[in-house]
C-alpha positions as CSV (number, residue, x, y, z in Angstrom):
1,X,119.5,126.2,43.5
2,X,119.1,123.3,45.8
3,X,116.3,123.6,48.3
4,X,116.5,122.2,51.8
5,X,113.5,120.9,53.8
6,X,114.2,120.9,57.7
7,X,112.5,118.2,59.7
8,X,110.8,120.9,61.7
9,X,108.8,122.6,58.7
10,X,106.8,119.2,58.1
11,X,103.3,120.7,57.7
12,X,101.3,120.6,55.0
13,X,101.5,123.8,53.4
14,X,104.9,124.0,54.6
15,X,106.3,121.1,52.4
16,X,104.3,121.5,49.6
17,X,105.9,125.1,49.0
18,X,109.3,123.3,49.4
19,X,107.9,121.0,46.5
20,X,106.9,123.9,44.6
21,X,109.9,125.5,44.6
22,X,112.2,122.4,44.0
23,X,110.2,122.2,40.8
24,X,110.5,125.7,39.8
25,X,114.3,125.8,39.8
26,X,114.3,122.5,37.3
27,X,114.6,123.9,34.2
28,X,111.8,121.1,32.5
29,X,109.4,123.0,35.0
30,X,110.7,126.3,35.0
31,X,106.9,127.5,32.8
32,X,104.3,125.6,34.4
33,X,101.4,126.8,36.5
34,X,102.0,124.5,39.7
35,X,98.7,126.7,41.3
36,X,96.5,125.7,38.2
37,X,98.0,123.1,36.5
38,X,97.0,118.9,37.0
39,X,100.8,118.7,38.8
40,X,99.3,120.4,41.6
41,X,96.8,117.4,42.3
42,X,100.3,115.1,42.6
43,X,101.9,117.7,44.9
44,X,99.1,117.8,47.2
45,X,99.3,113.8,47.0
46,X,103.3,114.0,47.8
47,X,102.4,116.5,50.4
48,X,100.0,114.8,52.4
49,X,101.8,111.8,52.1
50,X,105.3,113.3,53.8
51,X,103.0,115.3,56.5
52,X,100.9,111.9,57.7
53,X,104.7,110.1,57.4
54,X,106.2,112.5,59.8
55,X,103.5,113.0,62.5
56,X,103.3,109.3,62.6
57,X,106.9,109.4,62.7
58,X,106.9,111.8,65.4
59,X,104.3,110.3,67.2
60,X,105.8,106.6,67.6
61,X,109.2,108.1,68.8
62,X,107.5,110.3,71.5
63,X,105.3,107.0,72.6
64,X,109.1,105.5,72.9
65,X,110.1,107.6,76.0
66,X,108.1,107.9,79.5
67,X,109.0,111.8,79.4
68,X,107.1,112.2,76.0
69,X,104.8,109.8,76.0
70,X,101.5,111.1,75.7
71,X,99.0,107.8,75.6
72,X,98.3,106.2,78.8
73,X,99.4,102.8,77.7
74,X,102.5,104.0,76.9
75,X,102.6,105.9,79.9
76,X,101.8,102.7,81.8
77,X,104.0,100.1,80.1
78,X,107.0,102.4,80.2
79,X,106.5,102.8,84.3
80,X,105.8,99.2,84.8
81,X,109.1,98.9,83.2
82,X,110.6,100.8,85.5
83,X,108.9,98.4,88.4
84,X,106.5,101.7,89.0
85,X,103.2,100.2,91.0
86,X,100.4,103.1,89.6
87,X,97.9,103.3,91.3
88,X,94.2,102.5,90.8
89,X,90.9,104.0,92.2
90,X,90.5,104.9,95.8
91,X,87.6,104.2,97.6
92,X,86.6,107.2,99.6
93,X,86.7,106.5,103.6
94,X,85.5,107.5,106.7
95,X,85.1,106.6,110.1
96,X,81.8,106.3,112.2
97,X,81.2,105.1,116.1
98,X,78.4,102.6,116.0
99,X,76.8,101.5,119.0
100,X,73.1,99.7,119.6
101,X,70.8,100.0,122.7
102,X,69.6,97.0,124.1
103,X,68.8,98.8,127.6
104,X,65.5,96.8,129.2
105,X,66.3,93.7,126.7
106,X,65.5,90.3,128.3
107,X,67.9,87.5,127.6
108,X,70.2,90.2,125.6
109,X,73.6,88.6,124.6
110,X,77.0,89.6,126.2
111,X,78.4,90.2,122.7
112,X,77.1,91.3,119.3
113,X,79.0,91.2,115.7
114,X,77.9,93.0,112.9
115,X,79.0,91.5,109.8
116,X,81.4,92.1,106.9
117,X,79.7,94.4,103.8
118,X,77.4,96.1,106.6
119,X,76.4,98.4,104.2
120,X,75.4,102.3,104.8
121,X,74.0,105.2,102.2
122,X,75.3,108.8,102.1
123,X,74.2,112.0,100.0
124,X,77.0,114.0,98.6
125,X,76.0,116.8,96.1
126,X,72.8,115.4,95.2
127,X,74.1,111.8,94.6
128,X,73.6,108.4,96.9
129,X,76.8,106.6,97.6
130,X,76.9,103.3,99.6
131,X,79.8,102.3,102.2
132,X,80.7,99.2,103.9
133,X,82.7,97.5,106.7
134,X,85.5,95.1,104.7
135,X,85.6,93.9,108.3
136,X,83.3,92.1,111.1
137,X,83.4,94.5,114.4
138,X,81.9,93.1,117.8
139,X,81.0,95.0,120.9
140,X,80.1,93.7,123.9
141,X,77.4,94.7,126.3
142,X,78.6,97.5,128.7
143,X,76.4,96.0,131.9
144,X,73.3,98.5,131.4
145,X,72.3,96.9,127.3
146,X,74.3,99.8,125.2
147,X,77.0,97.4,123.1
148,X,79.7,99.8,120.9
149,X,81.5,98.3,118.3
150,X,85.2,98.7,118.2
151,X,88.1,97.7,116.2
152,X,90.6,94.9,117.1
153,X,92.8,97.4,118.6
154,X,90.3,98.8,120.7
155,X,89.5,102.4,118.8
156,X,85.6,103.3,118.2
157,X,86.4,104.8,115.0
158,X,85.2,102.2,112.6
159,X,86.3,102.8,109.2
160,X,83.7,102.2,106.3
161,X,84.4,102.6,102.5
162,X,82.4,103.8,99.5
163,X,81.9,100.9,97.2
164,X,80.4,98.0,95.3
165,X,81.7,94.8,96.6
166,X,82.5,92.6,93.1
167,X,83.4,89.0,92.8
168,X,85.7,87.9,89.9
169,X,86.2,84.1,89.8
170,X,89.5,82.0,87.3
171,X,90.1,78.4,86.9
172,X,93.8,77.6,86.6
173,X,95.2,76.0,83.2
174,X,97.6,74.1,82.2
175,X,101.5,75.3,83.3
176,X,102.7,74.9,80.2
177,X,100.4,78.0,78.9
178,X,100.8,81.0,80.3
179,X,98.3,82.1,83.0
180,X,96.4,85.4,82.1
181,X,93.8,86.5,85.0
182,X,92.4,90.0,83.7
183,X,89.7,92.2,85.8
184,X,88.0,93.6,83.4
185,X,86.8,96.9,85.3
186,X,88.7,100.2,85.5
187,X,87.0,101.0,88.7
188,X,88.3,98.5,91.1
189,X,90.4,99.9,94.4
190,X,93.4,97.8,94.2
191,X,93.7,98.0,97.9
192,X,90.4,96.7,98.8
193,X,91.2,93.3,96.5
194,X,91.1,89.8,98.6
195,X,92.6,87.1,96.7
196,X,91.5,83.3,97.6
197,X,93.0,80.3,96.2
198,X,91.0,76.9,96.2
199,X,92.2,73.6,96.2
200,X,89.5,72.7,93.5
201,X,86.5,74.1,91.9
202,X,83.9,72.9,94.6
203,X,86.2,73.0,97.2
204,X,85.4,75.0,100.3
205,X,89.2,75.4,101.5
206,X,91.0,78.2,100.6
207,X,94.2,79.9,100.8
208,X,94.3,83.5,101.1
209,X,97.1,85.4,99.2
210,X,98.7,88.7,100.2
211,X,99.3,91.9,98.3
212,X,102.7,91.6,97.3
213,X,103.6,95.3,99.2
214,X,103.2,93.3,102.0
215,X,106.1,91.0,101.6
216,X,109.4,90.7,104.1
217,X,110.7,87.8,102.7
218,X,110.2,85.6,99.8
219,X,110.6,82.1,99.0
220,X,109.2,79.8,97.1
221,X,106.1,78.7,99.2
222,X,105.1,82.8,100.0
223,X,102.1,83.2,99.0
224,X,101.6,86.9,97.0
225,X,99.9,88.9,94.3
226,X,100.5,91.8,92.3
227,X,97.5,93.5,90.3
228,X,98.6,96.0,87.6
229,X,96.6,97.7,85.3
230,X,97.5,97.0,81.2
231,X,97.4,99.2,78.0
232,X,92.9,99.0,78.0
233,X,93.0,100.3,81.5
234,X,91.6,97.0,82.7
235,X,93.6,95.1,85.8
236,X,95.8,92.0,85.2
237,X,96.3,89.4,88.7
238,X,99.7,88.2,88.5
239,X,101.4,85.4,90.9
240,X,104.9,84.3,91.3
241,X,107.0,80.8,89.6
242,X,107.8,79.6,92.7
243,X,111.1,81.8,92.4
244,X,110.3,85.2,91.5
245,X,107.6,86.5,93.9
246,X,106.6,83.4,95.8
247,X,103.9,80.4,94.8
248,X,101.7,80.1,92.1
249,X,98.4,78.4,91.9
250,X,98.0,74.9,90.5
251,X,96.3,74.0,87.8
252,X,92.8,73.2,88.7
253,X,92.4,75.5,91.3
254,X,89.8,77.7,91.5
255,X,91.0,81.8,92.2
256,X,88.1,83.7,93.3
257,X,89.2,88.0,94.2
258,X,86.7,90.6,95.8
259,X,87.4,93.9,95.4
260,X,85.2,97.1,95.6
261,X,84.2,99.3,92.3
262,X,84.7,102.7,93.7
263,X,83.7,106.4,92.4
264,X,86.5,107.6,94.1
265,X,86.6,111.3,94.4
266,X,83.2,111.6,94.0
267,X,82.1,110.3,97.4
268,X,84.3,112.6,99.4
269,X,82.8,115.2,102.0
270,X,79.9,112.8,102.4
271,X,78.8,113.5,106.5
272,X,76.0,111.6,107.4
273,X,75.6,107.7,107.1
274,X,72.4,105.6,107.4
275,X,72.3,102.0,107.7
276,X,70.7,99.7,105.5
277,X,70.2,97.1,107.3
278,X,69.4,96.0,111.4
279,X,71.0,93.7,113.9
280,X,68.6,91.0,115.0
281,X,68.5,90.0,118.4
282,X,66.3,87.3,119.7
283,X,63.9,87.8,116.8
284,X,63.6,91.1,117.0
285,X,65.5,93.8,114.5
286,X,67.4,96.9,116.3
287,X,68.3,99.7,114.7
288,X,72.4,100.7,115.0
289,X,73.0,104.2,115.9
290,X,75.5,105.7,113.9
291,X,77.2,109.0,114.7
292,X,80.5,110.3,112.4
293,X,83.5,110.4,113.5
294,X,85.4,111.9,110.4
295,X,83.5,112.3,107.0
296,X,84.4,110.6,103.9
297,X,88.0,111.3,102.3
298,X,90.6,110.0,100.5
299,X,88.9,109.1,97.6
300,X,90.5,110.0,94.5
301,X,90.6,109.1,90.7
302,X,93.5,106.7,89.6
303,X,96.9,108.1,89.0
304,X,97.4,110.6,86.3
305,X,99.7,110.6,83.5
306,X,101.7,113.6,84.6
307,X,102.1,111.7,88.5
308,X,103.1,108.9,86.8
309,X,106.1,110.7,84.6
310,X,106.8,112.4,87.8
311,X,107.1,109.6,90.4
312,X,108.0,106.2,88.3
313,X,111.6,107.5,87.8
314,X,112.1,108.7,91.4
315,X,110.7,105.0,92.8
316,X,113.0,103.4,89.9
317,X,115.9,105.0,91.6
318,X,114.7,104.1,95.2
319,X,114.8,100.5,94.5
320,X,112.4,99.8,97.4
321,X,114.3,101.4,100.0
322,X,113.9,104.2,101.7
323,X,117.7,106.3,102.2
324,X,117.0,109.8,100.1
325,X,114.2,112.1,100.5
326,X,113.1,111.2,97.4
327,X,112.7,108.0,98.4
328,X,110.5,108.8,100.9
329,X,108.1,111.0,98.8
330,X,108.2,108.4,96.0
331,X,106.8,105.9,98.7
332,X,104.4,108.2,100.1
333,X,102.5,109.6,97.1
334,X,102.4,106.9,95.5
335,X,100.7,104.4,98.2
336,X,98.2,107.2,99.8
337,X,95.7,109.3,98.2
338,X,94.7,111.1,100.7
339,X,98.2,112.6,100.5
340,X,98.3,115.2,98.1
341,X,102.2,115.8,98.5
342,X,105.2,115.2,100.6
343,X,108.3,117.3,102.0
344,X,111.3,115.3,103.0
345,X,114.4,116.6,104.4
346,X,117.1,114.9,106.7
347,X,117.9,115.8,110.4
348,X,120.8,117.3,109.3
349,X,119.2,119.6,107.2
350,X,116.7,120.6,109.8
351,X,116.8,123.9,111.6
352,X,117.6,123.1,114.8
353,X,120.0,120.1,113.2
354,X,118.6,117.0,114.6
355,X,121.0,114.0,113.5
356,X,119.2,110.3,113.0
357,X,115.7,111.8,112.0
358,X,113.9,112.3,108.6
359,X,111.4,114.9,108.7
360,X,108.4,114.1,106.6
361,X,105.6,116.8,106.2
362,X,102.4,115.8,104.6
363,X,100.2,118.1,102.5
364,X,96.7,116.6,102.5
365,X,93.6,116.7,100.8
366,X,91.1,119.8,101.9
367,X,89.0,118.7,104.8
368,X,91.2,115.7,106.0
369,X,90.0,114.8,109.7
370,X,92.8,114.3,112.2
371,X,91.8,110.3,112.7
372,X,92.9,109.6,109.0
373,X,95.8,112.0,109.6
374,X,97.1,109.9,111.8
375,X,96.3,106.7,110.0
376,X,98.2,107.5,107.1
377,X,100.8,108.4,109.5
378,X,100.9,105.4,111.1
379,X,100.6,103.3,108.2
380,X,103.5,105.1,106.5
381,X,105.5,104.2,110.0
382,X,104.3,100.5,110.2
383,X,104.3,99.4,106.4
384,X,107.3,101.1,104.9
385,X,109.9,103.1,107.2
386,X,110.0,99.9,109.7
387,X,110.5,97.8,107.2
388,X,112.3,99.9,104.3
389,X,114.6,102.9,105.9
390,X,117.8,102.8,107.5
391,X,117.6,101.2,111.1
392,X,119.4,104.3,112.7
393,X,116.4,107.0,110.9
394,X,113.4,107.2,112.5
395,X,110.6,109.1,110.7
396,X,109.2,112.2,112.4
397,X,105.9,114.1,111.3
398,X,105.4,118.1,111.3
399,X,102.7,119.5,110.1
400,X,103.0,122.0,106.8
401,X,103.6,125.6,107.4
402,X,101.3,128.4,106.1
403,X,103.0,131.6,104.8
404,X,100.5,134.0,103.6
405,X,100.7,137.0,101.0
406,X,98.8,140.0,101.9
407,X,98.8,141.9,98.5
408,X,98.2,145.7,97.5
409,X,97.9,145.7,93.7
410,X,97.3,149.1,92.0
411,X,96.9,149.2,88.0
412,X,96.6,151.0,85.6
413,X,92.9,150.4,83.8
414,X,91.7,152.2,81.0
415,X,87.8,151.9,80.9
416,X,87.3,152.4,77.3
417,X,89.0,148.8,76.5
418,X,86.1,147.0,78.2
419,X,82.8,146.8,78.8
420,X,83.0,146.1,82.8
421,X,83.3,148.5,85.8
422,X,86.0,149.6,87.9
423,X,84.7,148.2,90.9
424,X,84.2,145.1,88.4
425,X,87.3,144.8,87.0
426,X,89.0,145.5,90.3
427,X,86.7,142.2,91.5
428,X,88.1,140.3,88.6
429,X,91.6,141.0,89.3
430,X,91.0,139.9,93.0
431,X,89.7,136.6,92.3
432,X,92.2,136.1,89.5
433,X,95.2,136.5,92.1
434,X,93.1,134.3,94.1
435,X,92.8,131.4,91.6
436,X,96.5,132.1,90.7
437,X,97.7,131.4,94.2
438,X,95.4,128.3,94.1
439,X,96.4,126.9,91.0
440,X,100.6,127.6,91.4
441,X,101.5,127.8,94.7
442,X,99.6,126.4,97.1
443,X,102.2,123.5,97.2
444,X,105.3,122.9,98.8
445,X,108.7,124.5,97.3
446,X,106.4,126.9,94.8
447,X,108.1,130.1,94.4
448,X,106.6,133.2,94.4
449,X,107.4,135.5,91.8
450,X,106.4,139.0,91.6
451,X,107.0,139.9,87.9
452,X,105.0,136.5,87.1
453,X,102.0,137.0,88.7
454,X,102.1,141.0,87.4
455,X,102.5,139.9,83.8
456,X,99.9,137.6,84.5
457,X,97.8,140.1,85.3
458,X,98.3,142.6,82.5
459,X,97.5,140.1,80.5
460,X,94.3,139.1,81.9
461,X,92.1,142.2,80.9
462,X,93.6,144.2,77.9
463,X,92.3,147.0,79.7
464,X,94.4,146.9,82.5
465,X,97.6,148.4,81.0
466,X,100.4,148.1,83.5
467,X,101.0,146.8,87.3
468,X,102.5,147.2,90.3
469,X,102.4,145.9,94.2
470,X,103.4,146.1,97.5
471,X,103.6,142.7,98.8
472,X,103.7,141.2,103.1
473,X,104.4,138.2,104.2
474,X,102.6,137.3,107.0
475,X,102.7,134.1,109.5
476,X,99.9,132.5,112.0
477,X,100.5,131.5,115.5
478,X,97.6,130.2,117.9
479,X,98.2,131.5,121.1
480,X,97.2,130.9,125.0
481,X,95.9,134.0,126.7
482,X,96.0,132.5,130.3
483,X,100.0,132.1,129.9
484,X,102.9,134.3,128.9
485,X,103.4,132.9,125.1
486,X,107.0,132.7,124.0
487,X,107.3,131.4,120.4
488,X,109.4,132.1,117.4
489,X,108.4,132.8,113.5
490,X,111.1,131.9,110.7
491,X,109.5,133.5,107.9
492,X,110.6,132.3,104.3
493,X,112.5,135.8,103.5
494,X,114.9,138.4,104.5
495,X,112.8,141.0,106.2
496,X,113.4,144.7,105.5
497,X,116.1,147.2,107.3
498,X,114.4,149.0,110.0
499,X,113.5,152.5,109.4
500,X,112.3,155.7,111.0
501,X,109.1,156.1,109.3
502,X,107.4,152.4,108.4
503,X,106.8,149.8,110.4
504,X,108.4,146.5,109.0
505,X,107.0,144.1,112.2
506,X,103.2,144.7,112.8
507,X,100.7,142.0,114.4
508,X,96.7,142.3,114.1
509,X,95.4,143.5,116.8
510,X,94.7,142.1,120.6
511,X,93.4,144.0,124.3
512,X,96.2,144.5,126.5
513,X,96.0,146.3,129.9
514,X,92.2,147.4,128.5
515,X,93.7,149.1,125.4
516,X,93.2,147.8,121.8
517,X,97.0,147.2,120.4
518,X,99.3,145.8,118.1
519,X,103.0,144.5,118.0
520,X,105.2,146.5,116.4
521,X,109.0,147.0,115.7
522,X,109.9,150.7,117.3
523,X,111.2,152.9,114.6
524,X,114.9,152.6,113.5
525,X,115.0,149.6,115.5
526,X,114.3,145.4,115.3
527,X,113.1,145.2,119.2
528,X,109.5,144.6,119.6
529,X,106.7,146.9,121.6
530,X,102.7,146.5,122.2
531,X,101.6,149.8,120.9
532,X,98.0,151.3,121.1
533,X,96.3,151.9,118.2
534,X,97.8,155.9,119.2
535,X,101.6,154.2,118.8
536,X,101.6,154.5,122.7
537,X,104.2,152.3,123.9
538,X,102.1,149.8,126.3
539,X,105.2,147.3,127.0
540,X,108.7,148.4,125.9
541,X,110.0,145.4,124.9
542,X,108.0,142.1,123.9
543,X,110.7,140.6,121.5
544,X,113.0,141.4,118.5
545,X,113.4,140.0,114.6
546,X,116.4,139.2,112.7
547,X,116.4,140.8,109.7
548,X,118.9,138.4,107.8
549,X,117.8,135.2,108.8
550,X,113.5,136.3,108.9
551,X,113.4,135.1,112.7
552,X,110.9,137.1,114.6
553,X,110.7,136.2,118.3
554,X,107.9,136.6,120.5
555,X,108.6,136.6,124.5
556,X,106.5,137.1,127.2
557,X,103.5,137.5,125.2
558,X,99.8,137.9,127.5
559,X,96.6,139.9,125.5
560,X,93.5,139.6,127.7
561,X,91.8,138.9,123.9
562,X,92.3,138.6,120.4
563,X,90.0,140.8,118.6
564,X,89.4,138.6,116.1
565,X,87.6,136.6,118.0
566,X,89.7,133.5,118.0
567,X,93.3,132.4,119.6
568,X,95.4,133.6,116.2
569,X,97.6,135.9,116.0
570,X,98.8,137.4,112.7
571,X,101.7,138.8,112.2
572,X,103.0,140.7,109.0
573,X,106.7,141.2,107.7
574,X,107.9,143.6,105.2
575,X,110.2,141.8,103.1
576,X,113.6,142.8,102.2
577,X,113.1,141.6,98.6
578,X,109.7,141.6,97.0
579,X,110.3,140.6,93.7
580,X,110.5,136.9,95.3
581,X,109.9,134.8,98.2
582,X,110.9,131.6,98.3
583,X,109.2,129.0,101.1
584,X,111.5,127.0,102.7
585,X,111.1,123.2,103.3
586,X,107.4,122.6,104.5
587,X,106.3,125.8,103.8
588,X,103.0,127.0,101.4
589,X,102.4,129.7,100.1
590,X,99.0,130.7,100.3
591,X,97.1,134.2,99.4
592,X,95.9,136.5,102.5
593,X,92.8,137.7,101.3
594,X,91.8,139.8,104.8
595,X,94.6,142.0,104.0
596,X,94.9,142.6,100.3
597,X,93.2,144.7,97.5
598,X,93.0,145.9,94.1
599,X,92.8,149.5,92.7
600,X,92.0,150.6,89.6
601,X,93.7,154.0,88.4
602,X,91.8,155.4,85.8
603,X,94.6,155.3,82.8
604,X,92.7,156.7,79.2
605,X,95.0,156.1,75.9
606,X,92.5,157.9,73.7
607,X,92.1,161.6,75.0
608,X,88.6,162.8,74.7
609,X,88.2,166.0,72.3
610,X,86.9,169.1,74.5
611,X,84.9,172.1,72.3
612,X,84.5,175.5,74.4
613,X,82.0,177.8,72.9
C-alpha cells in the first residue's frame, strides 16, 4: 500500500510516522522493531532532516511576498519596492509662548533672537526629556521692555521638539563607485534631517539639499534627498544622477546632515518646560519665561510591520497623486504621526451631497491640542492636496463622530467555577467590555457585533455560562442654553418602531420651565416632547426621528440647565436591529460607561444535596 505525505503534515512526528509506515508495508521490513531497533536513529535523522527542509522552505517563500512576510527587512525591501516611504521615529512636539522681561532695562535692544537648539527639559512619568527650537525666533521689544518671540508668520506658539541634535559627516568618492552614505542610528526623525553639501572638506560654503517630498519639479540641477531605512534598521542618504531625482554631490565634497535622535512616544504628555539656558543682554543673563501652549504630542515609534503591509500597496496604487480616498489616507498616515487614522469620502458621497469636495476626517492621537490639529491640517492642505489632488477638489476637514454604546449585560454565572465574587466577576466583565471596545472599535468603520462581543464574553470566565444584552446607541450634542437649539442627529442605525409601552427616543435630563425633564418620543408615535421626570407633557412638540433613516431632529430646543453640569446633551436611541450597528463614514464607536452594567444571575450546574431529618 503506497503511503502519501501531504505538504501540510511536515512536522516532526508527523513525518516520521509516514516513514514508519512506508517501511512497514515493504516486505524486507515487514519484522523489525522501528521503536527499538538502530533504524529508528536513521528515521529520526531522515525526519529532522525533511522538517528543518520544509520550515526553511516555508519560511523563504513567505519572506518572498509583502502579505506574508514576517521579518522587517523583508517587510522593508518589499515596500521600498513598491516606492513605499516608511516612516522613521517622530520626535514628540509641542508648542510654548516665550517671552522675556526687560521692563526698567537701560540701553535694552529693540530686538532679541534666541538661537537655534535653545534647549528645554521636561518630566514625563518619572523620566527627563530635552526639546529644542530647529529654528531661531526673534521678538522685539513691545515699548514697555517685555519682548515675545514669535514665528515668521507671526503666531506665539513656538514649536519645540524632543531630541538630541546629531551630526553625521561623508566625503564624496570617486563616481565611478557607487556612493553609500549610511546613518547608522535607528533613532533618527527623518523629518528633522538637514542635509548640507560643501564645496570641499574645509570649505565654509554650502549648499543645502531638500527632502525629496518637497519636490514640484525635477531636473537635473534640483537639488534633493531621500533617506530610507535598510534591512539592519539603520538609515541610507541617497541623492539623484543628475536624471532621476535631481543633482548629486561631486566627488570631494564634504556632506555633513543633522538630525535629531528621538524617543518618540515616550516624550508625549510632557506639560511643563524649563530652559536650560538664558538670554544675555548687555552682560547680564535673563531668564525666558516659558508658559505651554499645547503639551508634547505626536511622538511615536517608527512604522510597524502590520502599517507597512497595510499602507505600501494603497500608496503603490496612488502613484503620488491624490484622486481616490485611498489616496488620501495613504498620504495622510503615512506622513503624520500624530494622525492615528483617516476617513475619506468624496462630496458625492456626502450626506448633504456636496459636488467638488473631499471630506477628510482625522482620528488623532489621545490628548492632541487644537494648535497641532490644525497644523497637521494645514500641512496636509499646503504640502500634498495643493500640490497632488485634482485642481477642481478642494479638501474639507470634519471632525470624527462619537457614537456611544450604553450596554445592559445580564449572564448567567455559576459561582462554584471560580474563586471570585459576584460583585467581582460582574467588575471583570465590565472592564472586559471596556477594554474590548478599546482594543476593536474605537476606530473608524469598526463594526459592532453583538454575538462577538457575547461570545467573547462567555469565554472570558468559565464561570459565566451564557449571555445576553440590551444594547442603546446614544449620540452627544453640546448645546447653547441662551438660544433656541435646532440641530439634527444621524445615528449609525435604524431606530426601533414606536410603541405604546417603551420609549425608543429619550435624552438625559435638563431644567425646563423649573421642572427636571427629559426628551422623549410620545408613545406610539416618532414626534418629540419635554416630559417631567412624572411623563407630564412640558412642551408638546420639540421634534421628531425617522426611524428608517436614524435621523432625530431637535427644534426649538431652550433648558434653563443641563443637569449634568456641562452644555451636553445625551440622547439615547433604541435600535431597530441590535445584533449590529454599523458606523457610518467618520463615525467611532465608543463604549458609554454612565449608562451600562453587568449582572450576574446566579446559574449552579451542580445541585447541592439537601438531608431533612
Amino acid at each position: 500500500m503506497a503511503t502519501t505525505t501531504k505538504s501540510s503534515d511536515l512536522d516532526f512526528d508527523t513525518i516520521k510516522a509516514r516513514l514508519k509506515d512506508h517501511l512497514k508495508n515493504q516486505p524486507q521490513f515487514n519484522a523489525y522493531n522501528f521503536e527499538g531497533a538502530g533504524l529508528s536513529n536513521l528515521l529520526d535523522v531522515l525526519a529532522y532532516n525533511s522538517h528543518i527542509n520544509a520550515l526553511n522552505a516555508n519560511f523563504a517563500l513567505n519572506e518572498a511576498f509583502l502579505s506574508t512576510a514576517q521579518l522587517r527587512s523583508s517587510v522593508v525591501s518589499h515596500a521600498q519596492t513598491l516606492g513605499y516611504e516608511i516612516r522613521s521615529v517622530t520626535a514628540s512636539r509641542a508648542l510654548v509662548n516665550l517671552t522675556l522681561n526687560l521692563t526698567g532695562v537701560a540701553g535694552r535692544p529693540v530686538n532679541i533672537t534666541i538661537p537655534r537648539n535653545t534647549t528645554f527639559t521636561s518630566s514625563v512619568d518619572g523620566i527627563t526629556y530635552t526639546f529644542r527650537t530647529l529654528e531661531q525666533y526673534t521678538a522685539r521689544d513691545n515699548g514697555s521692555g517685555t519682548y515675545a518671540f514669535l514665528t515668521t508668520g507671526g503666531s506665539a506658539d513656538i514649536p519645540i521638539f524632543e531630541g538630541v541634535e546629531k551630526t553625521k559627516t561623508f566625503i564624496v568618492g570617486q563616481k565611478d563607485e557607487r556612493q553609500i552614505y549610511v546613518i547608522p542610528d535607528d533613532t533618527i526623525d527623518k523629518s528633522t534631517a538637514v542635509v548640507r553639501v560643501y564645496s570641499s572638506v574645509t570649505s565654509s560654503d554650502y549648499s543645502t539639499y531638500l527632502p525629496l517630498s518637497q519636490a514640484v519639479i525635477i531636473d537635473e540641477t534640483a537639488k534633493f534627498f531621500s533617506i530610507n531605512e535598510v534591512p539592519n534598521g539603520y538609515y541610507e542618504l541617497n541623492f539623484g544622477d543628475g536624471t532621476s531625482f535631481g543633482k548629486s554631490p561631486e566627488p570631494g565634497e564634504k556632506i555633513v546632515v543633522t538630525y535629531l535622535s528621538s524617543k518618540g512616544a515616550n516624550a508625549n504628555n510632557a506639560t511643563v518646560f524649563n530652559p536650560t539656558s538664558q538670554v544675555r543682554v548687555n552682560g547680564i543673563d535673563y531668564v525666558i519665561s516659558t508658559v505651554t501652549s499645547s503639551e508634547s504630542t505626536g511622538g511615536a515609534d517608527r512604522q510597524s510591520i502590520e502599517s507597512v503591509k497595510q499602507l505600501a500597496p494603497i500608496a503603490y496604487a496612488s502613484q503620488k497623486r491624490l484622486v481616490t480616498s485611498l489616496d488620501y489616507k495613504a498620504i495622510i498616515e503615512s506622513n503624520f504621526s500624530q494622525v492615528r487614522e483617516a476617513a475619506v469620502w468624496s462630496g458625492d458621497q456626502n450626506i448633504p451631497i456636496d459636488y467638488g469636495r473631499v471630506y477628510i476626517s482625522l482620528n488623532y492621537a489621545a490628548n492632541t491640542p487644537a494648535a497641532t490639529k490644525q497644523a497637521v491640517q494645514d500641512a496636509i492642505v499646503n504640502n500634498f492636496t495643493t500640490n497632488l489632488s485634482v485642481m477642481s477638489i478642494k479638501p474639507k476637514f470634519v471632525e470624527p463622530e462619537e457614537v456611544f454604546l450604553a450596554l445592559t449585560v445580564n449572564f448567567n454565572f455559576d459561582p462554584a467555577l471560580t474563586g471570585n465574587t459576584t460583585a467581582t466577576t460582574e467588575d471583570n466583565v465590565f472592564n472586559f467590555i471596556d477594554n474590548y471596545f478599546t482594543t476593536n472599535l474605537s476606530t473608524f468603520g469598526a463594526v459592532f457585533r453583538k454575538s462577538n462581543l457575547a461570545t467573547e464574553i462567555d469565554a472570558f470566565d468559565e464561570s459565566i455560562l451564557s449571555t445576553r444584552m440590551d444594547i442603546k446607541v446614544q449620540m452627544r450634542k453640546e448645546i447653547d442654553t441662551a438660544i433656541n437649539n435646532t440641530f439634527d442627529l444621524d445615528f449609525p442605525c435604524q431606530i426601533a418602531e414606536a410603541d405604546d409601552v417603551f420609549y425608543r427616543i429619550q435624552s438625559t435630563t435638563f431644567e425646563f420651565k423649573g421642572q427636571i425633564c427629559r426628551i422623549k418620543n410620545r408613545l406610539n408615535s416618532n414626534t418629540l416632547s419635554i416630559l417631567n421626570l412624572a411623563d407630564a407633557v412640558m412642551q408638546d412638540n420639540v421634534g421628531s426621528y425617522n426611524r428608517l433613516t436614524g435621523k432625530v431632529s431637535i427644534v426649538g430646543f431652550k433648558p434653563t440647565r443641563m443637569t449634568s453640569g456641562g452644555n451636553t446633551i445625551r440622547i439615547d436611541a433604541v435600535p431597530a436591529i441590535e445584533g449590529t450597528i454599523k458606523p457610518l463614514r467618520n463615525y467611532i464607536l465608543k463604549f458609554e460607561k454612565d449608562e451600562s452594567s453587568t449582572n450576574a444571575i446566579i446559574d449552579r450546574q451542580t445541585p447541592s444535596l439537601e438531608i431533612t431529618i
